[in-house]
C-alpha positions as a printed NumPy array, in Angstrom:
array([[ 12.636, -10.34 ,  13.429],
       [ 16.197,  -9.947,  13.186],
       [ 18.652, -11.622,  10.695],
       [ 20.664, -13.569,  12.833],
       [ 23.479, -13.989,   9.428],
       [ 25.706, -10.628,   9.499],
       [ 26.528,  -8.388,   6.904],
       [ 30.044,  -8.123,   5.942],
       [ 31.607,  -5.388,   5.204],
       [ 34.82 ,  -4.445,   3.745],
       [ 36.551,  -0.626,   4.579],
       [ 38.705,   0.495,   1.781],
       [ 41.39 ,   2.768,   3.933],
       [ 41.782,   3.359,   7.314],
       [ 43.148,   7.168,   7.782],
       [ 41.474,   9.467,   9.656],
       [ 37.79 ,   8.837,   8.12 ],
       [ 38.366,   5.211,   7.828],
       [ 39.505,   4.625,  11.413],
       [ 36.401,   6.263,  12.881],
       [ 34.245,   4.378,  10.481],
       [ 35.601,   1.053,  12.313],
       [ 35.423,   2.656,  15.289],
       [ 31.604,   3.349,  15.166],
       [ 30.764,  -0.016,  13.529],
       [ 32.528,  -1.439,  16.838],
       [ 31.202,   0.767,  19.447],
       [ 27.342,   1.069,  18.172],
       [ 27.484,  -1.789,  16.845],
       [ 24.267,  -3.271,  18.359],
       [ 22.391,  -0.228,  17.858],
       [ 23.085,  -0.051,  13.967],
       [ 21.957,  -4.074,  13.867],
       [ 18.645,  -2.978,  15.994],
       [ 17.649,  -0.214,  12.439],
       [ 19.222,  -2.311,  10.08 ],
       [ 17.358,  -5.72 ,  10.937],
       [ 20.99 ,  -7.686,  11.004],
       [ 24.51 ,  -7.086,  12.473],
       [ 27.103,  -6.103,  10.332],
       [ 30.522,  -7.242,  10.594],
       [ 33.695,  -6.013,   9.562],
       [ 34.68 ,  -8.61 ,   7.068],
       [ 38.471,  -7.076,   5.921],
       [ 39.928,  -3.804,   5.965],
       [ 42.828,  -2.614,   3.057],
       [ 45.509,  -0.236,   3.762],
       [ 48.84 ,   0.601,   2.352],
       [ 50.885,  -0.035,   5.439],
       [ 49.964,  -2.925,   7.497],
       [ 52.274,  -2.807,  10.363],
       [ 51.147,   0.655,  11.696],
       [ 49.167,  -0.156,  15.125],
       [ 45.154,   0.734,  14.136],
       [ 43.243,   0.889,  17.659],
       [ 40.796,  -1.319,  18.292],
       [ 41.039,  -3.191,  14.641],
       [ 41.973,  -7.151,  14.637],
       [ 44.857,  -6.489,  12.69 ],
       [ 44.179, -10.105,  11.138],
       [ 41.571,  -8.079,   9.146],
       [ 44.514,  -5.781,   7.758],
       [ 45.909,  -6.703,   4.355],
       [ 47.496,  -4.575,   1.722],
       [ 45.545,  -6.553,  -1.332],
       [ 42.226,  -4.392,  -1.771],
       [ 41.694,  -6.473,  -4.982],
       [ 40.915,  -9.785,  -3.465],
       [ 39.388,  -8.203,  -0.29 ],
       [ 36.592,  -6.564,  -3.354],
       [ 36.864, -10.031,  -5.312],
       [ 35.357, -12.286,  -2.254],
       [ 32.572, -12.759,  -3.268],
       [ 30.655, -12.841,   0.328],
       [ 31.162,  -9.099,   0.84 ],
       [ 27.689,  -7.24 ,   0.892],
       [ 28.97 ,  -3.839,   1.208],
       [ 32.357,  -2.176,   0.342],
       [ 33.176,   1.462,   2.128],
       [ 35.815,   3.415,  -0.025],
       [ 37.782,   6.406,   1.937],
       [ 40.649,   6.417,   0.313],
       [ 39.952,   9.109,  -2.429],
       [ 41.974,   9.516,  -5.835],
       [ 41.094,   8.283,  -8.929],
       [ 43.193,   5.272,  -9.183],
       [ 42.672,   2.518,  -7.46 ],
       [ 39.518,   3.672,  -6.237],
       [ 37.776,   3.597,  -9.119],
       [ 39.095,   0.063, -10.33 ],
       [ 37.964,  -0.856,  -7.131],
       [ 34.526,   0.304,  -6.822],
       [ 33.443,  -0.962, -10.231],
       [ 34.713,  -4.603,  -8.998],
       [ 32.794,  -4.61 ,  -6.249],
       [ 30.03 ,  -3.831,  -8.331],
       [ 30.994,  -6.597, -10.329],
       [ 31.265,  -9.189,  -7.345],
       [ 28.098,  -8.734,  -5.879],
       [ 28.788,  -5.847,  -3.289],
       [ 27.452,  -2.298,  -2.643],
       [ 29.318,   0.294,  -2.416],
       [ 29.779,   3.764,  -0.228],
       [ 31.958,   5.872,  -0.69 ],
       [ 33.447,   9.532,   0.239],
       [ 35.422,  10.227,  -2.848],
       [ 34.169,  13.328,  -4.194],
       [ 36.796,  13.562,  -6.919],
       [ 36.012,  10.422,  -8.541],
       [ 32.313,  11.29 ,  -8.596],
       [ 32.756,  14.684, -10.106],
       [ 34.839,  13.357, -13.106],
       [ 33.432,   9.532, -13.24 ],
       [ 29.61 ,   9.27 , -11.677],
       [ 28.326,   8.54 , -14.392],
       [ 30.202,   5.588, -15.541],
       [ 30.244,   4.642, -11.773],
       [ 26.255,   4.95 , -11.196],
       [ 25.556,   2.633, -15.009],
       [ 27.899,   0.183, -13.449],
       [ 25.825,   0.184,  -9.959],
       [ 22.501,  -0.188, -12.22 ],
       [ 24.247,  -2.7  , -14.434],
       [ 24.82 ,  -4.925, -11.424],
       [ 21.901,  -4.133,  -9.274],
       [ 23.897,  -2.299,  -6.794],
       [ 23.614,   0.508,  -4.374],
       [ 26.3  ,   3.214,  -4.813],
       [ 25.721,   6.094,  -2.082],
       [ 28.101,   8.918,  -1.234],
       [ 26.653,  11.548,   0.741],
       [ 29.747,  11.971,   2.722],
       [ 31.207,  13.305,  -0.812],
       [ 29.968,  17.021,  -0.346],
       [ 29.744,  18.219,   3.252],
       [ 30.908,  15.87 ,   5.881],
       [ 28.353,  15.803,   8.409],
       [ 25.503,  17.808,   6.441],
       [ 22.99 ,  16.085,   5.581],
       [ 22.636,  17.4  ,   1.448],
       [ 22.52 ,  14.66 ,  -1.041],
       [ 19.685,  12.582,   0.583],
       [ 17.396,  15.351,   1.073],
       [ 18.294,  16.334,  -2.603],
       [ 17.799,  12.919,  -4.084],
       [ 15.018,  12.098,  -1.946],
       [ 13.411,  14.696,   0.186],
       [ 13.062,  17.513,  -2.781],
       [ 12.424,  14.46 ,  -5.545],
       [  8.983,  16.327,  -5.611],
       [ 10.007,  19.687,  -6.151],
       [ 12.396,  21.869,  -8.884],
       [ 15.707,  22.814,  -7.443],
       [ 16.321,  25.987,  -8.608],
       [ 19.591,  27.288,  -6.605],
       [ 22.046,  25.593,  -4.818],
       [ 24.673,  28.269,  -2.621],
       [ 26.801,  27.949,  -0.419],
       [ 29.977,  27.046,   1.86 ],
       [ 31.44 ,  23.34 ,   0.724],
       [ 34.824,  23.765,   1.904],
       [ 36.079,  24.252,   5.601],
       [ 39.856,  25.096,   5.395],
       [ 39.007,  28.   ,   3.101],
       [ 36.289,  29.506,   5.204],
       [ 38.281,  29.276,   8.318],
       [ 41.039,  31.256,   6.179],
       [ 39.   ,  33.862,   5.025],
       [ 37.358,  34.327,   8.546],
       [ 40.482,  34.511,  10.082],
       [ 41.374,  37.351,   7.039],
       [ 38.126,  39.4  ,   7.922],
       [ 38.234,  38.884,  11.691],
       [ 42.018,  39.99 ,  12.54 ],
       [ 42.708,  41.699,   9.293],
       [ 45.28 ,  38.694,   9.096],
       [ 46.739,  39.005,   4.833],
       [ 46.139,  34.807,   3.411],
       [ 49.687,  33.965,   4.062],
       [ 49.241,  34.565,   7.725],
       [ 46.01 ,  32.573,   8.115],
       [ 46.441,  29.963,   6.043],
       [ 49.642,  29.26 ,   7.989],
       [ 47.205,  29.474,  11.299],
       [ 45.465,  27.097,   9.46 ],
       [ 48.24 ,  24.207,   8.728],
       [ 49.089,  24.736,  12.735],
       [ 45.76 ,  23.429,  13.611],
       [ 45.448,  20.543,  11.127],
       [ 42.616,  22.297,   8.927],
       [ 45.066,  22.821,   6.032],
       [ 47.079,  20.125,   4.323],
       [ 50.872,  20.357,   4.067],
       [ 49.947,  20.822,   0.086],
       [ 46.678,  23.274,   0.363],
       [ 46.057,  23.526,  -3.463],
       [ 43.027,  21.644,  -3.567],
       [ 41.33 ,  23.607,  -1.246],
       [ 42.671,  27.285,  -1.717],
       [ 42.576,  26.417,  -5.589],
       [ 39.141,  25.41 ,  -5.443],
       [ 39.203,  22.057,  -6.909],
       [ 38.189,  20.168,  -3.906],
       [ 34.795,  22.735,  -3.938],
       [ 34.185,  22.578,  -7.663],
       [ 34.33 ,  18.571,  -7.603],
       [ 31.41 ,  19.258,  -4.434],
       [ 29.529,  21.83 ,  -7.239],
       [ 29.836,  19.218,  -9.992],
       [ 27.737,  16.381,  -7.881],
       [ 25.663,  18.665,  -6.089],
       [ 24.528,  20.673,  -9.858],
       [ 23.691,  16.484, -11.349],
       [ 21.772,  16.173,  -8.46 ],
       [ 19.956,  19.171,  -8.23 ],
       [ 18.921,  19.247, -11.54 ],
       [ 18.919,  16.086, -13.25 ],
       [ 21.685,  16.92 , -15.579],
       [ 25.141,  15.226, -15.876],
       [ 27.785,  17.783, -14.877],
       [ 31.429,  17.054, -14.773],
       [ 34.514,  18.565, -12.942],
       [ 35.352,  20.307, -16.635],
       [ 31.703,  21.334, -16.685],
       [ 32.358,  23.605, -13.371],
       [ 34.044,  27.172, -13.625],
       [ 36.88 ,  27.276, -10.835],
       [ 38.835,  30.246,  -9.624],
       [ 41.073,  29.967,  -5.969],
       [ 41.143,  32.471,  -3.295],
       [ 44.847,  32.928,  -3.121],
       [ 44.573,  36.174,  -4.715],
       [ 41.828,  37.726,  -2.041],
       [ 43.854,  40.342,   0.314],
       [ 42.887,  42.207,   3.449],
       [ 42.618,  45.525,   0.993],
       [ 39.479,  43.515,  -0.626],
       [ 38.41 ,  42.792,   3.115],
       [ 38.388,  46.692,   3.652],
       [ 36.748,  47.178,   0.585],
       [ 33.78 ,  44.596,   1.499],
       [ 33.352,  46.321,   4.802],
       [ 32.921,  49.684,   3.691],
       [ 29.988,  47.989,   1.276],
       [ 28.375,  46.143,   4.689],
       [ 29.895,  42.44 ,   3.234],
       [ 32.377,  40.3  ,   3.845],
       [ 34.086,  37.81 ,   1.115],
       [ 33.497,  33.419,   1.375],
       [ 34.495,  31.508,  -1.219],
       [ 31.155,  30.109,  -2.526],
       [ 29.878,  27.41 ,  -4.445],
       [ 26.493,  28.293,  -6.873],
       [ 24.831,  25.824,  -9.13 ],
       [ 21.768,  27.84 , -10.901],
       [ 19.014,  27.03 , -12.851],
       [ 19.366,  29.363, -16.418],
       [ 15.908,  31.935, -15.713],
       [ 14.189,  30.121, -18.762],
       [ 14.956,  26.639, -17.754],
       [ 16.592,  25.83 , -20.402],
       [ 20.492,  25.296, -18.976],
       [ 22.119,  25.349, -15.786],
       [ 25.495,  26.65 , -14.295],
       [ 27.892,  25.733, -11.815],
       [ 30.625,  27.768, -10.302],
       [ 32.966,  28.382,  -7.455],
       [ 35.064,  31.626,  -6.708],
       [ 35.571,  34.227,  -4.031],
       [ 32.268,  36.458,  -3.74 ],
       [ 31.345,  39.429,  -1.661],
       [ 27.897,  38.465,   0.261],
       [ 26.004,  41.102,   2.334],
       [ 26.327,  41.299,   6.548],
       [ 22.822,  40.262,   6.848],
       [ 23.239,  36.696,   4.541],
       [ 23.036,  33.592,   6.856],
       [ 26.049,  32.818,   5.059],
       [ 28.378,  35.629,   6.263],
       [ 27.924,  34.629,   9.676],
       [ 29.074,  30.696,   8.906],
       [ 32.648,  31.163,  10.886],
       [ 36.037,  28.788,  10.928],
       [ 35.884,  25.207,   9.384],
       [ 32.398,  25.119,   9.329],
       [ 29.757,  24.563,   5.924],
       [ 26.689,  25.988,   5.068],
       [ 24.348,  25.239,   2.021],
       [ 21.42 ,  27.036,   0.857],
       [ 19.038,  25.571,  -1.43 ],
       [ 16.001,  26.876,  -2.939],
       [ 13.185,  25.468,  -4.613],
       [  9.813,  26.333,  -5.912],
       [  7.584,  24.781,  -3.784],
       [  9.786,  24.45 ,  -0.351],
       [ 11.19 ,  28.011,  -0.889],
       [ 14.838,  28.847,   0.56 ],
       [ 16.24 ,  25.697,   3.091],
       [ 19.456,  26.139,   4.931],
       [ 21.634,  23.225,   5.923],
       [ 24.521,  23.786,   8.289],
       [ 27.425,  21.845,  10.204],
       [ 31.004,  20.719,  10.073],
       [ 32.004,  19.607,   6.723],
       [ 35.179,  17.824,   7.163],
       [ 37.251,  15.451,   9.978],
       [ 36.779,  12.145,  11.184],
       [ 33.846,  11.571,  13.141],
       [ 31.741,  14.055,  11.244],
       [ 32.327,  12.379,   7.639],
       [ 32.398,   8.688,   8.92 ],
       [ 28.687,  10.109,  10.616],
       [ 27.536,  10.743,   6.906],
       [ 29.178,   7.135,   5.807],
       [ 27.387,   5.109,   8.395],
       [ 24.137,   6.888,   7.598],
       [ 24.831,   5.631,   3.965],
       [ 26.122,   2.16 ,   5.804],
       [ 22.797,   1.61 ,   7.534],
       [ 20.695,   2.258,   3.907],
       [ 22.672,   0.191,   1.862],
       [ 22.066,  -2.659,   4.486],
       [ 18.686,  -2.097,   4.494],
       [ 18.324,  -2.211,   0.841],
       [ 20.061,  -5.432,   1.161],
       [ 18.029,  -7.268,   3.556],
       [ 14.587,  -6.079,   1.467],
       [ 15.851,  -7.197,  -2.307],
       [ 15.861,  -3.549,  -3.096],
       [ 17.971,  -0.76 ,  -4.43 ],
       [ 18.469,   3.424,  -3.53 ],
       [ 17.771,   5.957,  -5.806],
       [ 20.606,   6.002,  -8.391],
       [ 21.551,   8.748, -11.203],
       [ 18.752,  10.962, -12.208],
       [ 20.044,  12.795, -15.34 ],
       [ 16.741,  12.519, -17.602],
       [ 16.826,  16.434, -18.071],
       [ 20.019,  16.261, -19.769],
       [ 20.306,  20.207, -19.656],
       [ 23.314,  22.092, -21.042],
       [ 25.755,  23.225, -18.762],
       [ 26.299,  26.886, -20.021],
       [ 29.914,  28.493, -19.937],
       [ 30.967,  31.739, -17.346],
       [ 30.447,  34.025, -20.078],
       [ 27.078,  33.309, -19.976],
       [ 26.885,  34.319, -16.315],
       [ 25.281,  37.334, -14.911],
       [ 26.561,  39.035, -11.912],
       [ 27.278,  42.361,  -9.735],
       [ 30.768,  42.835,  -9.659],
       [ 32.843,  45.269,  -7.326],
       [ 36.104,  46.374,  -9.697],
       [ 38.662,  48.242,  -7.88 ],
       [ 40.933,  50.448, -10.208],
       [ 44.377,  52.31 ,  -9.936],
       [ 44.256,  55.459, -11.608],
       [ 45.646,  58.967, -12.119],
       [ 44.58 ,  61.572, -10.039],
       [ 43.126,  64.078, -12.492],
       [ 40.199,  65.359, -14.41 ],
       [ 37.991,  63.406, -16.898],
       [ 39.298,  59.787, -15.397],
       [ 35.854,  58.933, -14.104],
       [ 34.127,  60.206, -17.099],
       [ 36.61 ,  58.233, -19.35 ],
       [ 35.911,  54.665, -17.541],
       [ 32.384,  55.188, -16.96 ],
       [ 32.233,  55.855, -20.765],
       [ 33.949,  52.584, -21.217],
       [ 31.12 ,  50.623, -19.046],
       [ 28.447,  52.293, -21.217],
       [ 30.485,  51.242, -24.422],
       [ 29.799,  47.622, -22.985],
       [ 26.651,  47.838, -22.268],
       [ 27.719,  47.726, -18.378],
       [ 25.581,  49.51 , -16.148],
       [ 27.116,  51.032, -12.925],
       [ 25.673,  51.033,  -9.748],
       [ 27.91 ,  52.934,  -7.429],
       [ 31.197,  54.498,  -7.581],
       [ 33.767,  55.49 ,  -5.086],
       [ 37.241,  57.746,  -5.61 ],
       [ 40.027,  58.558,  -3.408],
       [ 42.98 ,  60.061,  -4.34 ],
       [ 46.424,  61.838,  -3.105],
       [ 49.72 ,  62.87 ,  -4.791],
       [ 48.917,  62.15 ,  -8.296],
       [ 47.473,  58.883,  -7.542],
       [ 43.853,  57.877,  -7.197],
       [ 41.736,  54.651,  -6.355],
       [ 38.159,  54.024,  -8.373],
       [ 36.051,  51.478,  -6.818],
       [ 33.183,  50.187,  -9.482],
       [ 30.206,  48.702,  -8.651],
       [ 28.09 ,  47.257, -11.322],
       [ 24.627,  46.043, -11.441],
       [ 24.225,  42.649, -12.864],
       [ 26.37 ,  41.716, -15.835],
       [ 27.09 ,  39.193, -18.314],
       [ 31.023,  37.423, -17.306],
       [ 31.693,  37.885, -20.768],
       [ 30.978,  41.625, -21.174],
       [ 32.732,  42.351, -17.61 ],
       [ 36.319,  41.024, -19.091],
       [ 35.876,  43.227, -22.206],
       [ 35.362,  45.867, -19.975],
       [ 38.261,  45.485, -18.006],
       [ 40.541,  44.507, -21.208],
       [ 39.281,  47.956, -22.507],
       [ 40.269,  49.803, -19.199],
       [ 43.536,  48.231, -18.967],
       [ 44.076,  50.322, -22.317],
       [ 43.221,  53.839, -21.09 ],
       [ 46.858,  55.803, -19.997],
       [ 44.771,  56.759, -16.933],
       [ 44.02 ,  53.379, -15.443],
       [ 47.418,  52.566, -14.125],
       [ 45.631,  48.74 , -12.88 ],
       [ 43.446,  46.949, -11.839],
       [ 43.601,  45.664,  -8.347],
       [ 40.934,  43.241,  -7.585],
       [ 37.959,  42.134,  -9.9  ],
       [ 35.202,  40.432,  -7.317],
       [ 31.409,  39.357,  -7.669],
       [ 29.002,  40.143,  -5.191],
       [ 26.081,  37.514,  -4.426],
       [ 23.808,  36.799,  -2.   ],
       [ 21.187,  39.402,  -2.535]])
C-alpha cells in the first residue's frame, strides 16, 4: 500500500544538474512514488540568485538561505549539486544533524572529506549516497558497494573524465595539437571557461580517490592519489603511439599491490593498445573497467557528465534513500575495515615509452642503453632516426619501478649526447 504522506525533499542548487533533477521529480513524478511506496515532494530549493526565471519551479520554493532550508526539521532527504567544499560540506553534515538524508554529486568533497562525512551519516542514522560523484550516468559505485560486496576488487581502469577524452580524441583523430581541440572543446560546452580541473587532472583523481575506498576497503584521500595533467601530450606523442598500434587517454588506475598488502591510485596520460575496449571510448564519453577474482574483467560504459545523465544517477540514489526511509533502514555506508596503505608512485611498476633527442653519431645507443642497465631498467624495444647531426631515440621499457625510471632519465639528461628528452609516457592496458 502506498504512503499517502510525501517525502520532502530539499535540492541544494539548481544549475544545470540541479534543474534537471527538479525537472524529473516533476515530470515522473508518479512513476518514482509507484517504486518508492510514497510521493516525494519538492519541499525548498537554495540557490544563489533568486530572481533568475527556473522553468517549471514554483519560485516560492526559491530562497537564497540553504541553512534554514537544511535546519527544518521535516526534510527527509537533502540533494546537494552545488559542489565545492564550502558550504557544501557545512551543509551536508547539518542535514545529517536535523534528521535528513543526504545525496549528493560532489566528488571533491568526498575525495578530501568522506570519511568525516560517512561517521557523521552513521552518527545520525543517515543515508549518504553519491553515485553521481564518479561517472554521471554509469552505473559504478552501487555495483561496487553492493553488487561485487562478495568478491575482491582487484583493478579498477579506466575513462572518468569526458572533456579530456573528447580532447585527446579530437588530438588522435585530426592530428589537431591540445590547443586546437581543447578550444573545439570550450565551443561546444564540454570544457569550462577555466579547464584546469579537468586537463590538470584533479577532477579525475578526486573520481580515483572514491572509487580506490570503495574498491578496496581502504580510506584514500585526494593527497593519497598521484596526479599528472595532459597539457603536455602533443600530436608528436600521437605519432609516436601509432607507429606502436596505441593511442594515448588519460586514465584513471586504482590497483591492488600483487601481495595484497597495499593499494595504489593514479591518474596520468597512458598509451593503451588499438585492440583495448578503452581506445575505442570516443568524445565526452566514460568507460570503466573493473576486475575481480571471481567475476573476472566487467566493463561499464556511458556519458559521464551533463544534465540529464548525472541528475539520472541522483534520482537513482533519490529513489534508495526514500526507500530506506519508508522501511526504518539505512544503505551501505563506508567500508574501510582493510585499512591498507596507500603506496607512493615510486612504488609503481610500469612500461614506459621515453622519447630522446640525441646526437647523431656512434656509441649514443650503446651509451643510454648502458644507462638503463645501470638502473636495473630493462628495454624492450628501441627505435632511431636521425639526419644532419641530429637523431631521435625512442625507448621502450618493460615494466619498471616509477622510482628507478626518473633516475634513469636524471642520468640521461647528463650524457653530452642526449640533447633532451621529449616526452616520458606509460603504456597500460596490456
Amino acid at each position: 500500500m502506498m504512503r499517502t504522506r510525501p517525502l520532502k525533499v530539499a535540492l541544494l542548487g539548481c544549475g544545470v544538474v540541479g534543474s534537471e533533477v527538479a525537472r524529473i521529480m516533476t515530470t515522473h513524478a508518479d512513476d518514482l512514488a509507484a517504486r518508492i511506496g510514497a510521493p516525494v515532494e519538492l519541499a525548498g530549493v537554495a540557490v544563489r540568485r533568486p530572481s533568475r526565471v527556473r522553468e517549471g519551479i514554483d519560485p516560492a520554493l526559491v530562497t537564497t538561505d540553504a541553512t534554514a532550508l537544511v535546519k527544518r526539521g521535516d526534510i527527509d532527504v537533502v540533494v546537494e549539486v552545488i559542489g565545492g567544499i564550502e558550504p557544501a560540506r557545512t551543509l551536508i553534515t547539518t542535514a545529517f544533524e536535523y534528521g535528513a538524508s543526504v545525496v549528493s554529486a560532489n566528488k571533491a568533497l568526498l575525495a578530501q572529506d568522506g570519511a568525516a562525512l560517512h561517521a557523521a551519516a552513521e552518527e545520525h542514522g543517515e543515508d549518504l549516497y553519491y553515485e553521481a560523484s564518479v561517472a554521471g550516468a554509469i552505473p559504478l559505485i552501487r555495483p561496487l558497494r553492493e553488487s561485487l560486496a562478495g568478491d575482491k576488487v582487484n583493478r579498477v581502469l579506466g575513462i572518468v573524465n569526458g572533456t579530456t577524452n573528447f580532447i585527446l580524441d579530437k588530438m588522435d583523430s585530426t592530428g589537431a595539437g591540445y590547443q586546437e581541440a581543447l578550444d573545439e572543446a570550450t565551443a561546444l560546452g564540454y570544457a569550462e571557461a577555466d579547464p584546469t580541473a579537468d586537463v590538470e587532472a584533479f577532477d579525475a583523481a578526486a573520481k580515483a580517490a572514491i572509487l580506490a575506498g570503495i574498491a578496496f576497503h581502504t580510506r584514500v584521500r585526494l593527497d593519497d592519489v598521484y596526479r599528472e595533467g595532459m597539457t603536455e601530450v602533443t600530436a608528436a606523442d600521437f605519432a609516436s603511439a601509432r607507429e606502436m598500434g596505441c593511442t594515448i587517454k588519460l586514465l584513471a588506475i586504482c590497483e591492488r599491490a600483487a601481495d595484497g598488502g597495499s593499494v595504489t591510485a593514479r591518474v596520468h596520460p597512458a598509451m593503451i593498445p588499438l585492440s583495448h575496449p578503452l581506445a575505442s571510448v570516443r568524445g565526452a564519453y566514460n568507460a570503466v573497467f573493473v576486475e575481480s577474482d571471481a567475476a573476472g574483467q566487467l566493463m561499464f560504459y556511458g556519458p559521464g557528465a551533463g544534465g540529464a545523465p548525472t541528475a539520472s544517477a541522483v534520482l537513482g540514489d533519490l529513489v534508495a534513500v526514500c526507500r530506506n526511509r519508508l522501511s526504518g533502514a539505512t544503505g551501505p555506508g563506508e567500508s574501510a575495515y582493510a585499512a591498507l596503505p596507500v603506496s607512493p608512485m615510486g612504488d609503481v611498476v610500469t612500461r614506459y615509452h621515453i622519447s630522446l633527442d640525441v646526437a647523431d653519431k656512434p656509441g649514443v645507443l650503446a651509451q643510454v642503453a648502458t644507462v638503463f642497465a645501470e638502473h636495473g631498467v630493462s628495454i624492450d624495444t628501441v627505435r632511431q632516426q636521425g639526419k644532419d647531426g641530429e637523431a631521435s631515440l625512442v625507448v621502450v621499457t618493460h615494466r619498471a619501478s616509477d622510482a628507478s625510471l626518473t633516475g634513469t632519465v636524471e642520468a640521461l639528461r647528463k650524457l653530452d649526447t642526449v640533447r633532451g628528452v621529449a616526452s616520458i609516457m606509460r603504456v597500460e592496458g596490456e
